[in-house]
HTML snippet that shows the backbone in 3Dmol.js (N, CA, C, O; Angstrom):
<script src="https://3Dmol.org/build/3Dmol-min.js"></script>
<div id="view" style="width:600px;height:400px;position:relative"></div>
<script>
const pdb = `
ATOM      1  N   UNK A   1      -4.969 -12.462  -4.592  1.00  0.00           N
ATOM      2  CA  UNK A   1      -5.500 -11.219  -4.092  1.00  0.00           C
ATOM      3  C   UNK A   1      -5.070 -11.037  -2.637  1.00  0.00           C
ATOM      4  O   UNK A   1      -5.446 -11.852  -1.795  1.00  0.00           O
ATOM      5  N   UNK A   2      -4.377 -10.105  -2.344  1.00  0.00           N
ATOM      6  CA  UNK A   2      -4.464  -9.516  -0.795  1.00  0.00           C
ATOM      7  C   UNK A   2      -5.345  -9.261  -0.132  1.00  0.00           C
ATOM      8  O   UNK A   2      -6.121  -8.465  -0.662  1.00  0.00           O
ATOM      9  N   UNK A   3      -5.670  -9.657   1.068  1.00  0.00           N
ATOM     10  CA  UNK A   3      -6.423  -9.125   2.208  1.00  0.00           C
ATOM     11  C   UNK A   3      -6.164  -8.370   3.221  1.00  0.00           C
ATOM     12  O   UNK A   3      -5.337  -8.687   4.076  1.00  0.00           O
ATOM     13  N   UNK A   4      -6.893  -7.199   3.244  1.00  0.00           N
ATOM     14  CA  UNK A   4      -6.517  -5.664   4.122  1.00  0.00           C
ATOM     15  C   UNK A   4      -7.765  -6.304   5.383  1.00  0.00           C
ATOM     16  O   UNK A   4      -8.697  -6.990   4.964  1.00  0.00           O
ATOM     17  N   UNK A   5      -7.684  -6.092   6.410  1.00  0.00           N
ATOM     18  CA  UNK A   5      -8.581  -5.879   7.537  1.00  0.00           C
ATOM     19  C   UNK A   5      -8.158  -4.912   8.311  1.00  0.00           C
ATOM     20  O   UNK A   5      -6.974  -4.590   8.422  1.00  0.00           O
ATOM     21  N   UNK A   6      -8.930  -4.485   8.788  1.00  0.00           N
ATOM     22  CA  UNK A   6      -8.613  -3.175   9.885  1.00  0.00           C
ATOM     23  C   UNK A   6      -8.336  -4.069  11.274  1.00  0.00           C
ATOM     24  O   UNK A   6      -8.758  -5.159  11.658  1.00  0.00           O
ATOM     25  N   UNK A   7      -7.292  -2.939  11.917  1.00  0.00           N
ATOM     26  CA  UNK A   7      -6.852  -3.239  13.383  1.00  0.00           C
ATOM     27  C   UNK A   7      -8.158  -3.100  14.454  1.00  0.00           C
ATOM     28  O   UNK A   7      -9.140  -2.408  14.183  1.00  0.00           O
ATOM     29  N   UNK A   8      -8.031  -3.782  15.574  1.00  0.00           N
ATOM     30  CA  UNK A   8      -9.094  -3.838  16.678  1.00  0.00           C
ATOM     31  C   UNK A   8      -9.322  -2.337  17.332  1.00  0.00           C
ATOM     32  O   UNK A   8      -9.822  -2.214  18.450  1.00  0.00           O
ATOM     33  N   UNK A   9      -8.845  -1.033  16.407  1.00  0.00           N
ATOM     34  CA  UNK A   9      -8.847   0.057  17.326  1.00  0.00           C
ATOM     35  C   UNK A   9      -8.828   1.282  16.193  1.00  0.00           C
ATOM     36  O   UNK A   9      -7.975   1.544  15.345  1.00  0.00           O
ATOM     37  N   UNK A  10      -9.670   1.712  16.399  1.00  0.00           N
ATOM     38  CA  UNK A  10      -9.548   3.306  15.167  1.00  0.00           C
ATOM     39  C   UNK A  10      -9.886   4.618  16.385  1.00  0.00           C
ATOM     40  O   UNK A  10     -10.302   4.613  17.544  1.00  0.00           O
ATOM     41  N   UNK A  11      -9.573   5.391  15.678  1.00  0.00           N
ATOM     42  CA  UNK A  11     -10.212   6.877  16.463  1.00  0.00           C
ATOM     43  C   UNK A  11     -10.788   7.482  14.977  1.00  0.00           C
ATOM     44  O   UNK A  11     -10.438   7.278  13.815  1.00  0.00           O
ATOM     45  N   UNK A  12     -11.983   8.436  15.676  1.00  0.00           N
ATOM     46  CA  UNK A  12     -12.689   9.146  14.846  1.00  0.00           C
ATOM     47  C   UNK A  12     -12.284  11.241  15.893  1.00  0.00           C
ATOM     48  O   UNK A  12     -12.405  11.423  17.105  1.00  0.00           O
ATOM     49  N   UNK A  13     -11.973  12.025  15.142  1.00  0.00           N
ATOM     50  CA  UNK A  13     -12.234  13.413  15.506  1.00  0.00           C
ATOM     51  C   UNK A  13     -13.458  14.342  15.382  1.00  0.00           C
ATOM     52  O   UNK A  13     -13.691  15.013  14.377  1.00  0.00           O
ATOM     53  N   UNK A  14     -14.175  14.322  16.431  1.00  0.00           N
ATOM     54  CA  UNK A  14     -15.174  15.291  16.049  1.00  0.00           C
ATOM     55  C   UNK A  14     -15.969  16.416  17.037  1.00  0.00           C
ATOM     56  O   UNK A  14     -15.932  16.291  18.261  1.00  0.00           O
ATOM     57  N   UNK A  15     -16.506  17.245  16.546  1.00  0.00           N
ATOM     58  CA  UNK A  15     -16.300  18.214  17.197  1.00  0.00           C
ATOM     59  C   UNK A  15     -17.470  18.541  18.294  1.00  0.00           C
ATOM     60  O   UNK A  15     -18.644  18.450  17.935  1.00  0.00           O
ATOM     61  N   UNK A  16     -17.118  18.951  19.738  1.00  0.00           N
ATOM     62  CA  UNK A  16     -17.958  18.519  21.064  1.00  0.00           C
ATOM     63  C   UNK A  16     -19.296  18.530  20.863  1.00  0.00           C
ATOM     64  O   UNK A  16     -20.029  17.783  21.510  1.00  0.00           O
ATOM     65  N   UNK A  17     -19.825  19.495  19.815  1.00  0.00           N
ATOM     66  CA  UNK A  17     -21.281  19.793  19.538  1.00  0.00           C
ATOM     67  C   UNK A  17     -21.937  18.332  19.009  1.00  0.00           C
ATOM     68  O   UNK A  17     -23.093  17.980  19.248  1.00  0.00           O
ATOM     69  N   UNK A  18     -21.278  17.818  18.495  1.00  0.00           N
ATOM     70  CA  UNK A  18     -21.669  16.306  17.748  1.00  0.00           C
ATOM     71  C   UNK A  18     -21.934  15.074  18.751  1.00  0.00           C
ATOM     72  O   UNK A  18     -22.780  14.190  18.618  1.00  0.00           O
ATOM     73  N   UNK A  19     -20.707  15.288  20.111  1.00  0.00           N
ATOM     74  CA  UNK A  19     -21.349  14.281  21.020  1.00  0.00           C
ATOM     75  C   UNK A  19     -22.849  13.551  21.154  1.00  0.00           C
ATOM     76  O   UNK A  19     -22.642  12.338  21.189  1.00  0.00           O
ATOM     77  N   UNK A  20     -23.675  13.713  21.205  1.00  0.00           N
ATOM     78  CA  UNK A  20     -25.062  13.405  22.056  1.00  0.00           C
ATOM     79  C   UNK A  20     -25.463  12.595  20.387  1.00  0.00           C
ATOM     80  O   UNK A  20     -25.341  11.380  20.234  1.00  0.00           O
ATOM     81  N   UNK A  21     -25.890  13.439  19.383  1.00  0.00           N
ATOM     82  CA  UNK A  21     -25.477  12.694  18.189  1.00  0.00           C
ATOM     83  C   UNK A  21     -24.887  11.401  17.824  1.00  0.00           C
ATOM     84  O   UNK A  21     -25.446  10.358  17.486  1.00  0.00           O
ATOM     85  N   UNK A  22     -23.333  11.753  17.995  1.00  0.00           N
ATOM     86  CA  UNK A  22     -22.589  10.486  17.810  1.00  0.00           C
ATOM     87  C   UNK A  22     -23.208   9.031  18.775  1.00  0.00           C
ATOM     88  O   UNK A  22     -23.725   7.965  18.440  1.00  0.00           O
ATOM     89  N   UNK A  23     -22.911   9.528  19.838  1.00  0.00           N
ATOM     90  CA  UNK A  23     -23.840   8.565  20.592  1.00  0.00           C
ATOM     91  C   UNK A  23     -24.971   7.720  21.080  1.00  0.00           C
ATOM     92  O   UNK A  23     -25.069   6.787  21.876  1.00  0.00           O
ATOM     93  N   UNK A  24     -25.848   8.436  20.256  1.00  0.00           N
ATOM     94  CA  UNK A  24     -27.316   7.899  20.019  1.00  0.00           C
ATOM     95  C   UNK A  24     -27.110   7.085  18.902  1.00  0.00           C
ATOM     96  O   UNK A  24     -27.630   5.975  19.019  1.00  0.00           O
ATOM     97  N   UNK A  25     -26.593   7.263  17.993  1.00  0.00           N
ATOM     98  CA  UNK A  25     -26.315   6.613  16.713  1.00  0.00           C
ATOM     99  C   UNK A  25     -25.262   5.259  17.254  1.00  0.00           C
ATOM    100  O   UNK A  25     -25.612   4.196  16.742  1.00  0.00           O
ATOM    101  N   UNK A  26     -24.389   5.176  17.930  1.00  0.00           N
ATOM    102  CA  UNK A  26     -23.747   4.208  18.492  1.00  0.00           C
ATOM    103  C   UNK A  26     -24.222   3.336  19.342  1.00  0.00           C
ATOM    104  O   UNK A  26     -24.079   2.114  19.381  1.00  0.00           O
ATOM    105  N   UNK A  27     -24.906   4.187  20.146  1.00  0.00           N
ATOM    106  CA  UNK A  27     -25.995   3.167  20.871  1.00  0.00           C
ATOM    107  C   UNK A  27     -27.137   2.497  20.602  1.00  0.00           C
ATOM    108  O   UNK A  27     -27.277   1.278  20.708  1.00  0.00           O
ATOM    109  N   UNK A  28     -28.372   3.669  20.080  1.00  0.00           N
ATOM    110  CA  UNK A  28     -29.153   3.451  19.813  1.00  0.00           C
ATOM    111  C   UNK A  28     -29.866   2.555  18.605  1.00  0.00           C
ATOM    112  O   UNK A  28     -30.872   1.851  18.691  1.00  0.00           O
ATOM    113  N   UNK A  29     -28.691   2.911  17.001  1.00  0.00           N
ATOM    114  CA  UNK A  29     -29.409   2.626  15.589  1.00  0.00           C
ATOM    115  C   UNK A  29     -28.407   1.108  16.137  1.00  0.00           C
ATOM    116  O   UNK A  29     -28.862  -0.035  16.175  1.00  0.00           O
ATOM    117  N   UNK A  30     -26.782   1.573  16.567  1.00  0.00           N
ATOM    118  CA  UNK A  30     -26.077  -0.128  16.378  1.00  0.00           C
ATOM    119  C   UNK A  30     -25.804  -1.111  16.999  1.00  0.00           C
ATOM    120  O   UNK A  30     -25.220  -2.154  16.707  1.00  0.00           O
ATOM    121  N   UNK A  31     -26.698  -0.364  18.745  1.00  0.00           N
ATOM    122  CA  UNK A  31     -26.401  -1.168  19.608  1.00  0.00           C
ATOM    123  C   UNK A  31     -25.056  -1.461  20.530  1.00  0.00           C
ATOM    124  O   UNK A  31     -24.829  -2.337  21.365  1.00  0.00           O
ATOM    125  N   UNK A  32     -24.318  -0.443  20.065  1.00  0.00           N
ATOM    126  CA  UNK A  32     -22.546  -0.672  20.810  1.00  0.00           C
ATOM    127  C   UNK A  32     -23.093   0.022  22.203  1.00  0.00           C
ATOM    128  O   UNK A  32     -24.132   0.584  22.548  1.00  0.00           O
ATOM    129  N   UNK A  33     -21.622  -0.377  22.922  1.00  0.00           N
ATOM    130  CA  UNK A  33     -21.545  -0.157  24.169  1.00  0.00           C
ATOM    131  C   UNK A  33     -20.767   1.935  24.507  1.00  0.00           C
ATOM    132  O   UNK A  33     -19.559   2.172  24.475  1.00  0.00           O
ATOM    133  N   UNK A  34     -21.441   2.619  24.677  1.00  0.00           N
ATOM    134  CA  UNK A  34     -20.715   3.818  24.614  1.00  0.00           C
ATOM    135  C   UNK A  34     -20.140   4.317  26.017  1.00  0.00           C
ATOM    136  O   UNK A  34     -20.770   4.702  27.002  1.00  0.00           O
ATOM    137  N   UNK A  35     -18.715   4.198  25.819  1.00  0.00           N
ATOM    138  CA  UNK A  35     -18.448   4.686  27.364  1.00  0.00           C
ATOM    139  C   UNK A  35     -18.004   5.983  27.361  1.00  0.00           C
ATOM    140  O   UNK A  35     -17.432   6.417  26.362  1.00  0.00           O
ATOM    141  N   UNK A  36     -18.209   6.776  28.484  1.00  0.00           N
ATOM    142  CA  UNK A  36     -17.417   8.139  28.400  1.00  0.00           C
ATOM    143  C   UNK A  36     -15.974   7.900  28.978  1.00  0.00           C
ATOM    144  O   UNK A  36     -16.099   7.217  29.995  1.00  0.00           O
ATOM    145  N   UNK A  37     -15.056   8.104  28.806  1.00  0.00           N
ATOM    146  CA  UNK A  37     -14.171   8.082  29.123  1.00  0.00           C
ATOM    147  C   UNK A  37     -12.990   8.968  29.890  1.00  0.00           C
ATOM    148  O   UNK A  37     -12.042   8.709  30.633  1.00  0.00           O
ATOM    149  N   UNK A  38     -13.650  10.305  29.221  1.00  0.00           N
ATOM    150  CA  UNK A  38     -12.953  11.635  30.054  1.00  0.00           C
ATOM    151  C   UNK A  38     -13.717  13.261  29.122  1.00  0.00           C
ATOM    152  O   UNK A  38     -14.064  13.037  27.963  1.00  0.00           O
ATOM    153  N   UNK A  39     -13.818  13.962  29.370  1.00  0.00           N
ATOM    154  CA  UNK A  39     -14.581  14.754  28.731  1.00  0.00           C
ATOM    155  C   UNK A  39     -14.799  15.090  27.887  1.00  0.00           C
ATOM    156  O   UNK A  39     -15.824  15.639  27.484  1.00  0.00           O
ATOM    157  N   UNK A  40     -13.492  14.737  27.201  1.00  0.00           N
ATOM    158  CA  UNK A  40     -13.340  14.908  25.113  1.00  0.00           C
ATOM    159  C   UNK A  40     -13.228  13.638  25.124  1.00  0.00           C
ATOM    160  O   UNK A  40     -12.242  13.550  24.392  1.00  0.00           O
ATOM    161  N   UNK A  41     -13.522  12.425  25.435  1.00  0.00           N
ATOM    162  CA  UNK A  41     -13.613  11.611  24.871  1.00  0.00           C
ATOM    163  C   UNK A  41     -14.463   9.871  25.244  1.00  0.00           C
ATOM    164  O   UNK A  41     -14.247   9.409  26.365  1.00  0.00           O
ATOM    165  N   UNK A  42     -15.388   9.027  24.241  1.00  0.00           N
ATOM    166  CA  UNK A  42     -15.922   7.920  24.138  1.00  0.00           C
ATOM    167  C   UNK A  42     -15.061   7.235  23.495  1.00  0.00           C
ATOM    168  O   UNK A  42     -14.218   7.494  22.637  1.00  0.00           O
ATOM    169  N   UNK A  43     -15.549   5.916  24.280  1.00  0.00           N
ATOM    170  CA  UNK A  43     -15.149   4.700  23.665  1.00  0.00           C
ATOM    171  C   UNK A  43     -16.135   3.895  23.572  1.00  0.00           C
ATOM    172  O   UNK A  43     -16.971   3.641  24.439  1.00  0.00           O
ATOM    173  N   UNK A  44     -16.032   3.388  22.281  1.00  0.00           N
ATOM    174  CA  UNK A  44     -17.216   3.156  21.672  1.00  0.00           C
ATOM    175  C   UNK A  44     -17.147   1.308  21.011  1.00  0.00           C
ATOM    176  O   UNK A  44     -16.970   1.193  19.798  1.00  0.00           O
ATOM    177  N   UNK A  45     -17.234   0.525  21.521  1.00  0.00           N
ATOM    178  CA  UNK A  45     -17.354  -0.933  21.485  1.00  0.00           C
ATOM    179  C   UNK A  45     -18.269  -1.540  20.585  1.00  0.00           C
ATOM    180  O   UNK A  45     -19.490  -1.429  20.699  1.00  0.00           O
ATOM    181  N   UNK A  46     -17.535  -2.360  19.445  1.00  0.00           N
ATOM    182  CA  UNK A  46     -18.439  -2.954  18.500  1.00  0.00           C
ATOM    183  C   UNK A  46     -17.734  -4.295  18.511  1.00  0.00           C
ATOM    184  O   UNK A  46     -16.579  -4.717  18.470  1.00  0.00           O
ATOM    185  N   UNK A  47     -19.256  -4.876  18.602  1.00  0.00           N
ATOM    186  CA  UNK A  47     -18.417  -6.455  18.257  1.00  0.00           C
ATOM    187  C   UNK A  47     -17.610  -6.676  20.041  1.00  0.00           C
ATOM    188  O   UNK A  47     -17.437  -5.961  21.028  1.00  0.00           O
ATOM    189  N   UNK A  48     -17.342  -7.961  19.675  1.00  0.00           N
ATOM    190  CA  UNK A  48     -16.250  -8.510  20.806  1.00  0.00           C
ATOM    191  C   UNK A  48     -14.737  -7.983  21.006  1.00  0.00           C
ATOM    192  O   UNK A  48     -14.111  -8.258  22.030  1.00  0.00           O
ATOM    193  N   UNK A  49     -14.164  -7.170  19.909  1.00  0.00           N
ATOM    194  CA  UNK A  49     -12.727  -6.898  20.443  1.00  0.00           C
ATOM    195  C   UNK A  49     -12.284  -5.854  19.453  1.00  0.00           C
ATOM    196  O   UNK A  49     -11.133  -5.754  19.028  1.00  0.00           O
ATOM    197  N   UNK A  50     -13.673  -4.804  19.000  1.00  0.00           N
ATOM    198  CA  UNK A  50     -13.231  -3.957  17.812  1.00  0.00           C
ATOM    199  C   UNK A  50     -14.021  -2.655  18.557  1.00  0.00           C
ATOM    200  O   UNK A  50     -15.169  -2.625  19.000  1.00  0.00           O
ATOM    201  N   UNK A  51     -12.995  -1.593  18.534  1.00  0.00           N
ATOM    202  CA  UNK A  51     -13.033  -0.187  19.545  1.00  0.00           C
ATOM    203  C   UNK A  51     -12.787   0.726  18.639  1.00  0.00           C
ATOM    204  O   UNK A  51     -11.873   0.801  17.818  1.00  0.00           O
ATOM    205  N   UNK A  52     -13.952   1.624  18.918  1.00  0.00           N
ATOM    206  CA  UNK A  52     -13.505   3.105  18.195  1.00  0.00           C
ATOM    207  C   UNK A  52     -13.656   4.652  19.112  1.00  0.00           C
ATOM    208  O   UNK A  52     -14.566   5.392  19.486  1.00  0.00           O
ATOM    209  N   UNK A  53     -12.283   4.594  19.184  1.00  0.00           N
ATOM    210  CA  UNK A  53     -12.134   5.815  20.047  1.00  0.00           C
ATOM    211  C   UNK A  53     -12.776   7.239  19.477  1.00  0.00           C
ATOM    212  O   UNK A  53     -12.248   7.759  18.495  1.00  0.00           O
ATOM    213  N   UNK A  54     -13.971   7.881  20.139  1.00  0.00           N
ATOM    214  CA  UNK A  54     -14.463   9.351  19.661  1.00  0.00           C
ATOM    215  C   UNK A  54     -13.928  10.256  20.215  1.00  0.00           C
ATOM    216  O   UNK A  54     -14.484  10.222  21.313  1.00  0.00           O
ATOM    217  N   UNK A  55     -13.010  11.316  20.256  1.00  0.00           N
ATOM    218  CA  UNK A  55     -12.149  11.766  20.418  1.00  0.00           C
ATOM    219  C   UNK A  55     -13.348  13.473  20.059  1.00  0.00           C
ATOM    220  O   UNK A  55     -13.905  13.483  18.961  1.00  0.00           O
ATOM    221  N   UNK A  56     -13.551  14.456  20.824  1.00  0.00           N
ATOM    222  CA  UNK A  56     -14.096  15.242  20.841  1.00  0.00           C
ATOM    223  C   UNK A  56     -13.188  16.601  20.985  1.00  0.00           C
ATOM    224  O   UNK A  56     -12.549  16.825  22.013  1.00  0.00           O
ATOM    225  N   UNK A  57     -13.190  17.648  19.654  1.00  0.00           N
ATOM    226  CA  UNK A  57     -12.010  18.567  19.769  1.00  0.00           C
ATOM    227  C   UNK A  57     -12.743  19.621  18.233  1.00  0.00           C
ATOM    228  O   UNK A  57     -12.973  19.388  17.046  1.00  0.00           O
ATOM    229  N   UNK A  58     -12.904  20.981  19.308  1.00  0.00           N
ATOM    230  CA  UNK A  58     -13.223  21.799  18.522  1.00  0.00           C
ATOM    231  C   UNK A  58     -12.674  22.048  17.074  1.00  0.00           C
ATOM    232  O   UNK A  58     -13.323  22.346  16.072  1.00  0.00           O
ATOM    233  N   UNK A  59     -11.071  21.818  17.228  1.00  0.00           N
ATOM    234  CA  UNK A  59     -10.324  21.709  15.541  1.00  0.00           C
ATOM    235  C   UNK A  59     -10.709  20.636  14.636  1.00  0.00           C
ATOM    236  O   UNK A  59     -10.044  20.288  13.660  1.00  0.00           O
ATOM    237  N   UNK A  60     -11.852  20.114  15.019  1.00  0.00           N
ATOM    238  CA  UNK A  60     -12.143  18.862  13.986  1.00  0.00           C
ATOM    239  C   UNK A  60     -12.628  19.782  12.773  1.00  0.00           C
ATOM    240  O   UNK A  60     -12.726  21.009  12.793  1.00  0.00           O
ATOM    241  N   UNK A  61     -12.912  18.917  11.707  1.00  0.00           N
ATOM    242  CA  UNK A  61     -13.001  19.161  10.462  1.00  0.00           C
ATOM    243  C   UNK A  61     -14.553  19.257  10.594  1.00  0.00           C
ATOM    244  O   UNK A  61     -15.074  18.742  11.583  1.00  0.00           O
ATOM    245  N   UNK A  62     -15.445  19.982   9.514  1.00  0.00           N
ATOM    246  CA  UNK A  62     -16.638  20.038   9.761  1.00  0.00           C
ATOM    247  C   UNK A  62     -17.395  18.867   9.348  1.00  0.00           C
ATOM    248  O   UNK A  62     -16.913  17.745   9.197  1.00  0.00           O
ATOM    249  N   UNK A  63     -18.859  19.265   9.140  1.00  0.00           N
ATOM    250  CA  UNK A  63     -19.530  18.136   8.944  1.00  0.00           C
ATOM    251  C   UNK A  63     -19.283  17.514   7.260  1.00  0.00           C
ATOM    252  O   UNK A  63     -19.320  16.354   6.852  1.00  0.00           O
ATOM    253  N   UNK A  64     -18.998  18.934   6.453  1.00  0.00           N
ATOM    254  CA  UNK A  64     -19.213  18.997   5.679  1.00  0.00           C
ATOM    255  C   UNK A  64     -17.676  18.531   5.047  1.00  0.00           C
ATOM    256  O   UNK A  64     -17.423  17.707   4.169  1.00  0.00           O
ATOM    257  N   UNK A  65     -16.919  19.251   5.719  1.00  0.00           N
ATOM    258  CA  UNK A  65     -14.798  18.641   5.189  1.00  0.00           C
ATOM    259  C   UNK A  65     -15.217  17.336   5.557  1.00  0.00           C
ATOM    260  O   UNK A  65     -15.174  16.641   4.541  1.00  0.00           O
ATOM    261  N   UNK A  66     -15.594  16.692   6.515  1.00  0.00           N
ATOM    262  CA  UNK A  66     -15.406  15.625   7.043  1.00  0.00           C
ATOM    263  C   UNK A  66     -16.122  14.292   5.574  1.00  0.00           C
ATOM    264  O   UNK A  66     -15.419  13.526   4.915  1.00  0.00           O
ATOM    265  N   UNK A  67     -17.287  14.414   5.505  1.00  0.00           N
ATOM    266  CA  UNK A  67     -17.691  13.499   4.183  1.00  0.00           C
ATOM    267  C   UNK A  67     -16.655  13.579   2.731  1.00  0.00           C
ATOM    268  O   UNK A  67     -16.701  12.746   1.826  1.00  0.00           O
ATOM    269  N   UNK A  68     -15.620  14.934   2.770  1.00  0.00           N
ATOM    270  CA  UNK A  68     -14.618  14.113   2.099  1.00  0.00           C
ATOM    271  C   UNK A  68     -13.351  13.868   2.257  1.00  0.00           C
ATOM    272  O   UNK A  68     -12.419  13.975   1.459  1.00  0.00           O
ATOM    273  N   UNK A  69     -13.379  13.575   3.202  1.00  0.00           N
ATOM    274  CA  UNK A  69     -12.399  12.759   4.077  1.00  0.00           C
ATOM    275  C   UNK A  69     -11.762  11.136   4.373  1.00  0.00           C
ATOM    276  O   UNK A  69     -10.660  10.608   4.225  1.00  0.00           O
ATOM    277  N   UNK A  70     -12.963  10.739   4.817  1.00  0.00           N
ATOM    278  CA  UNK A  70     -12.706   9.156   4.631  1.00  0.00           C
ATOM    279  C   UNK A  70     -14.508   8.558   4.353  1.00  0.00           C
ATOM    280  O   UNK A  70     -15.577   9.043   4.726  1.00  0.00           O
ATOM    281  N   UNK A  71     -14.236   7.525   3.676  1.00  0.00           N
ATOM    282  CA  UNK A  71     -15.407   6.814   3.676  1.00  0.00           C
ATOM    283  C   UNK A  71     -14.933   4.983   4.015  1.00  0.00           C
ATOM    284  O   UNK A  71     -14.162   4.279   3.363  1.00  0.00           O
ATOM    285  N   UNK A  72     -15.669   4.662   5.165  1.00  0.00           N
ATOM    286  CA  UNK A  72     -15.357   3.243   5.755  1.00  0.00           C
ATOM    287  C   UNK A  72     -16.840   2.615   5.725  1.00  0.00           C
ATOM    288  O   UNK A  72     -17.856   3.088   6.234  1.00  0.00           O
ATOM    289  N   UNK A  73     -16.701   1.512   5.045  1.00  0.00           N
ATOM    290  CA  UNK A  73     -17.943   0.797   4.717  1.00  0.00           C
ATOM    291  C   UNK A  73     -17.737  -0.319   5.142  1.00  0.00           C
ATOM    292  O   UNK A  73     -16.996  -1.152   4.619  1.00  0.00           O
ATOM    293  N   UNK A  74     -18.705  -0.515   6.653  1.00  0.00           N
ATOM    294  CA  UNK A  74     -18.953  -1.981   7.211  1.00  0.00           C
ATOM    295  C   UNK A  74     -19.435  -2.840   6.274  1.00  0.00           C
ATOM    296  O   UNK A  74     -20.065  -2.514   5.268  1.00  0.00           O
ATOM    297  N   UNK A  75     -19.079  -4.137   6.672  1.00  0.00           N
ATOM    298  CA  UNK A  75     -20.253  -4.881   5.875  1.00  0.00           C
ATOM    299  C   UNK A  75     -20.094  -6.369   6.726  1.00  0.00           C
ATOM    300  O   UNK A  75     -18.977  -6.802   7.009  1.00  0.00           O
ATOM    301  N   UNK A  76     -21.226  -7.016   7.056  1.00  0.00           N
ATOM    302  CA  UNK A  76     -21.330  -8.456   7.606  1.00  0.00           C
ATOM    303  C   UNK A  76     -21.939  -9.317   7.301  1.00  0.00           C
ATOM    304  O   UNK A  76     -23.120  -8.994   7.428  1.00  0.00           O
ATOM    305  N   UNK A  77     -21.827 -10.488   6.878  1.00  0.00           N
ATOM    306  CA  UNK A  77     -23.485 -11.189   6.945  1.00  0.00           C
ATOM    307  C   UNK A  77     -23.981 -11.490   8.089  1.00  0.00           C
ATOM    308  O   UNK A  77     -24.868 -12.333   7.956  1.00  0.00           O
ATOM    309  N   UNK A  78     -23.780 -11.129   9.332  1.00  0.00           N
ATOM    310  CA  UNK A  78     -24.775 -11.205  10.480  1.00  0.00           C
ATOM    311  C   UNK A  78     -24.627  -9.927  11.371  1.00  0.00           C
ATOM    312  O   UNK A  78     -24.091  -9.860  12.477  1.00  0.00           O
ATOM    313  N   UNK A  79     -25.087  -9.150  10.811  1.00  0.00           N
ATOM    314  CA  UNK A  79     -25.392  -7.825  11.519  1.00  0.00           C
ATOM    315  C   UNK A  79     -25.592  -7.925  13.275  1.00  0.00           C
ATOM    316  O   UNK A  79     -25.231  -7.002  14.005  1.00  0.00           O
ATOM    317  N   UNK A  80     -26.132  -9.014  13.722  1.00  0.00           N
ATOM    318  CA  UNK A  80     -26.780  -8.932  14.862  1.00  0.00           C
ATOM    319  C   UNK A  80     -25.096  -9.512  15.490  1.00  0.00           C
ATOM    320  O   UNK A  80     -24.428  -9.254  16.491  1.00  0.00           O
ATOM    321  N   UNK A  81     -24.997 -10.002  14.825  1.00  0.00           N
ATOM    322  CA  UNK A  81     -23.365 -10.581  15.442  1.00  0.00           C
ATOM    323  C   UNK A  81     -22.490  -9.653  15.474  1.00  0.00           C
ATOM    324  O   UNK A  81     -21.456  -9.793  16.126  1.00  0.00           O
ATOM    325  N   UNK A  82     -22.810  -8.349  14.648  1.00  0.00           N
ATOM    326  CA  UNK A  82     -21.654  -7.289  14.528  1.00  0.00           C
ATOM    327  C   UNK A  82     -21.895  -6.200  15.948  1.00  0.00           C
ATOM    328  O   UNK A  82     -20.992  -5.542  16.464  1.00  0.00           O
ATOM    329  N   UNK A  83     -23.302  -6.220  16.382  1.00  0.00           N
ATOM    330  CA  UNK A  83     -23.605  -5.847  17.408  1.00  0.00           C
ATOM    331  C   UNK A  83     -23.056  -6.206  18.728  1.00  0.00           C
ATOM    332  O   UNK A  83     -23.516  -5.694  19.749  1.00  0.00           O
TER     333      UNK A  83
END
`;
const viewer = $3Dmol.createViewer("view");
viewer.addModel(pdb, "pdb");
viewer.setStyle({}, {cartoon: {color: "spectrum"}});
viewer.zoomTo();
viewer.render();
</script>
């Protein structure tokens, strides 16, 4: 069997209204580190060396295009470690 892992770096597109949102949820429910970075955009720190760039841009897809779009399913056995 092959093993796929994801790279130490993704971006997500979404649209400026979602900021404050996205970020409470990054901070708050998972505990990451949320930095602002420039006005359209967070960087968003999980774990020791795994980054997800939020990238803020009115042409994003809605809430609603967006759920069928991609679906990425964490999974750990030590959650507190994924923090």
């Amino acid at each position: 069997m092959t093993t796929i892992s994801l790279g130490e770096n993704s971006k997500m597109v979404i649209r400026p209204s979602e900021r404050d949102r996205v970020q409470r949820f990054y901070r708050d429910v998972l505990g990451c580190r949320v930095t602002p970075k420039s006005k359209g955009m967070d960087l968003i720190r999980l774990g020791a060396d795994f980054y997800i760039g939020a990238v803020y841009d009115e042409s994003a897809l809605s809430g609603a295009d967006r759920l069928n779009s991609i679906w990425l399913d964490l999974q750990t056995e030590d959650p507190d470690g994924l923090k």
